[in-house]
C-alpha positions in Angstrom: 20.0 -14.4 -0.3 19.4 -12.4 2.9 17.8 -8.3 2.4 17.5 -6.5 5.2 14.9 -4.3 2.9 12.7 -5.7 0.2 10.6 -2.9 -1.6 7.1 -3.5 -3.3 6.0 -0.9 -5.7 3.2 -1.1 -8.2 4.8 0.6 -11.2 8.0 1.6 -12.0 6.6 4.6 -12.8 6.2 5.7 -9.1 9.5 4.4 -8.3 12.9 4.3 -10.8 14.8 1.3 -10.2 17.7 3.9 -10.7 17.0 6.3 -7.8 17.2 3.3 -5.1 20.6 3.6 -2.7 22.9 0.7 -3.7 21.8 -2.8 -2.3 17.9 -1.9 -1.8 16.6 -4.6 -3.6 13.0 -3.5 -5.2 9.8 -5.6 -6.9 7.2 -4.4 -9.3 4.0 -6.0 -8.5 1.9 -4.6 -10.9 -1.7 -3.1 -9.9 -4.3 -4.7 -8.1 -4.4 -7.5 -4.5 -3.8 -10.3 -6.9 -1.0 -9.3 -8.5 0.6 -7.5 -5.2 0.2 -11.0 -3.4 2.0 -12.6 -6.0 4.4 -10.1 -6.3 4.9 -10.3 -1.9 5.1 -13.9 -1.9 8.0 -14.1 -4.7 10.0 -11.3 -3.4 10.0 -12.7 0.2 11.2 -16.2 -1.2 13.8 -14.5 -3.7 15.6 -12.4 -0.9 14.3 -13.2 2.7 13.9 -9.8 4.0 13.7 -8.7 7.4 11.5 -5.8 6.1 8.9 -5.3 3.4 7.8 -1.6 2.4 5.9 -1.0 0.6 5.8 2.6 -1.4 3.2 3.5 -3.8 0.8 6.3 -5.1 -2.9 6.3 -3.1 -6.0 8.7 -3.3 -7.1 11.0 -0.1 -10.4 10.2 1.6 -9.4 12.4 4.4 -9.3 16.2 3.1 -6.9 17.5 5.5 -3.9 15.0 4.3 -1.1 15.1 1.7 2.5 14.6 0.8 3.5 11.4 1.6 2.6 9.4 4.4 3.3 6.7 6.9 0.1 4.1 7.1 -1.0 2.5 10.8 -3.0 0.1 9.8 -4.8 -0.9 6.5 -8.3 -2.7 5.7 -9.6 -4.8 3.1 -12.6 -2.0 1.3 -14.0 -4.2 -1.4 -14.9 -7.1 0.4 -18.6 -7.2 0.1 -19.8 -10.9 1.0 -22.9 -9.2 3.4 -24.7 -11.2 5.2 -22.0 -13.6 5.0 -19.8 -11.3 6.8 -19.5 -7.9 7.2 -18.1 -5.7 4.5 -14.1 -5.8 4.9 -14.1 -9.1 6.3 -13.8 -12.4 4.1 -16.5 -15.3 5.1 -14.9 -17.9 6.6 -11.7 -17.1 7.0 -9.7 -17.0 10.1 -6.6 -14.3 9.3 -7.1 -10.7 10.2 -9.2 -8.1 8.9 -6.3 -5.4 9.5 -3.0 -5.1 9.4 -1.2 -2.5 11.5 2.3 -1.1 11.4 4.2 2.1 12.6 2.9 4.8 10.9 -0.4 6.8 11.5 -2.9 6.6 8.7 -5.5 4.1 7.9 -5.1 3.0 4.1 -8.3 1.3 3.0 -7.0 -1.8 0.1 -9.6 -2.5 -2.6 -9.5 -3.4 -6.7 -11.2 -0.6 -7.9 -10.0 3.6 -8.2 -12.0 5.5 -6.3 -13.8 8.3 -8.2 -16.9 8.9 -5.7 -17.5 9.2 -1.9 -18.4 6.0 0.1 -19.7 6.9 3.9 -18.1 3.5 4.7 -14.3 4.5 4.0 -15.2 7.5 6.6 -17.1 5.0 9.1 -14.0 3.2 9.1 -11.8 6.5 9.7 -9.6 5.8 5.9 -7.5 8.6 4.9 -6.5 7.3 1.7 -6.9 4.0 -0.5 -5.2 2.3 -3.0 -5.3 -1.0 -4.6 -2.1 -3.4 -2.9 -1.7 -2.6 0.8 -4.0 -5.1 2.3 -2.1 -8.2 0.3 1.4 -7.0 0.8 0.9 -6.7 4.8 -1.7 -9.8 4.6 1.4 -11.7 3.2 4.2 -10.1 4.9 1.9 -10.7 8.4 1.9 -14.7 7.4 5.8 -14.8 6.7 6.4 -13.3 10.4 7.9 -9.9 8.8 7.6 -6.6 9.6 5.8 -4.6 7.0 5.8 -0.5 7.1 4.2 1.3 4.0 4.7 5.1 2.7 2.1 6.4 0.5 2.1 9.4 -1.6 -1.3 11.5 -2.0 -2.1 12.1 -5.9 -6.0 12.5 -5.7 -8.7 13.4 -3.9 -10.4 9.9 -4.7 -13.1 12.1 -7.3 -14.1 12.3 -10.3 -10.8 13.3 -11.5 -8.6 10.8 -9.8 -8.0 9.4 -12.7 -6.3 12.3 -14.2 -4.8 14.0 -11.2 -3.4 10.1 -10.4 -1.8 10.0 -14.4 -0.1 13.6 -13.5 1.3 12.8 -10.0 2.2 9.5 -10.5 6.1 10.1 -10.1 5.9 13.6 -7.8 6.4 10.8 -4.5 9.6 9.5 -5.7 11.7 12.3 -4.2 10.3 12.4 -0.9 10.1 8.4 -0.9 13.7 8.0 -1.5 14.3 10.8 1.8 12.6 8.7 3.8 14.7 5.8 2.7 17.9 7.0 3.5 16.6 7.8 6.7 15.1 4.6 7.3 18.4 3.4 6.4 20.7 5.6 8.3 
């Protein structure tokens, strides 16, 4: 079966089945790379999009952003292999260390919520992270598909992410599903 759009969200918490327009076909990866990669490579053999997106919940780096936004280009944060390689890069391995797209923010991918500063997320320019990006677009990039991802803001990647995250969680849906039917229009 043929999809023009395949959507990848974490949680169904972020995103209702329910609210989708009628034939937008949507998979639950679950949090984290590994279970996003899984999630990416499943959906893509189940329907054969011609699109991924990818919508989800993310924490700001960047001070001056919020609502939700339209990511450019996203980067792997929490791979740490120095001196093998340099942090964000895997050793030994030949695919990309970023993945761009349409928008215009840079999502930095890791395992891990962000509850502290890290000068490296600002050396790289981040606005925001979250925890599936980097293995959606890593997957979508080796299937030849076109990957575009819309993130809503929920923290300010502190000490109380954690909280703030648990509170917003489902405040995105609304303006995700906006952007859909103008994606779709």
């Amino acid at each position: 079966m043929t999809s023009q759009l395949l959507i990848i969200t974490a949680l169904e918490s972020e995103l209702k089945r329910s609210a989708l327009p009628k034939g937008v076909d949507i998979i639950y990866s679950g949090i984290g790379k590994i279970n996003a990669t899984i999630a990416t490579i499943k959906g893509i053999h189940e329907y054969s999009p011609l699109k991924v997106l990818n919508f989800g919940t993310a924490g700001s780096i960047n001070p001056k952003i919020n609502g939700l936004l339209d990511v450019a280009k996203v980067i792997q944060r929490d791979m740490l292999t120095e001196p093998l390689a340099p942090r964000g890069k895997t050793p030994f391995c030949d695919r990309p260390i970023e993945y761009l797209s349409s928008g215009q923010y840079v999502c930095g991918t890791g395992d891990s919520f962000v509850t502290a500063h890290d000068p490296w997320l600002h050396q790289q320019g981040v606005d925001l992270v979250d925890m599936e990006l980097f293995a959606i677009a890593a997957v979508a990039y080796q299937h030849g598909i076109p990957w575009q991802s819309l993130k809503y803001i929920t923290d300010s990647a502190n000490e109380s992410s954690d909280l703030d995250w648990q509170e917003k969680v489902n405040h995105g849906e609304d303006l995700f599903i906006e952007s859909l039917k103008q994606l779709l229009s």
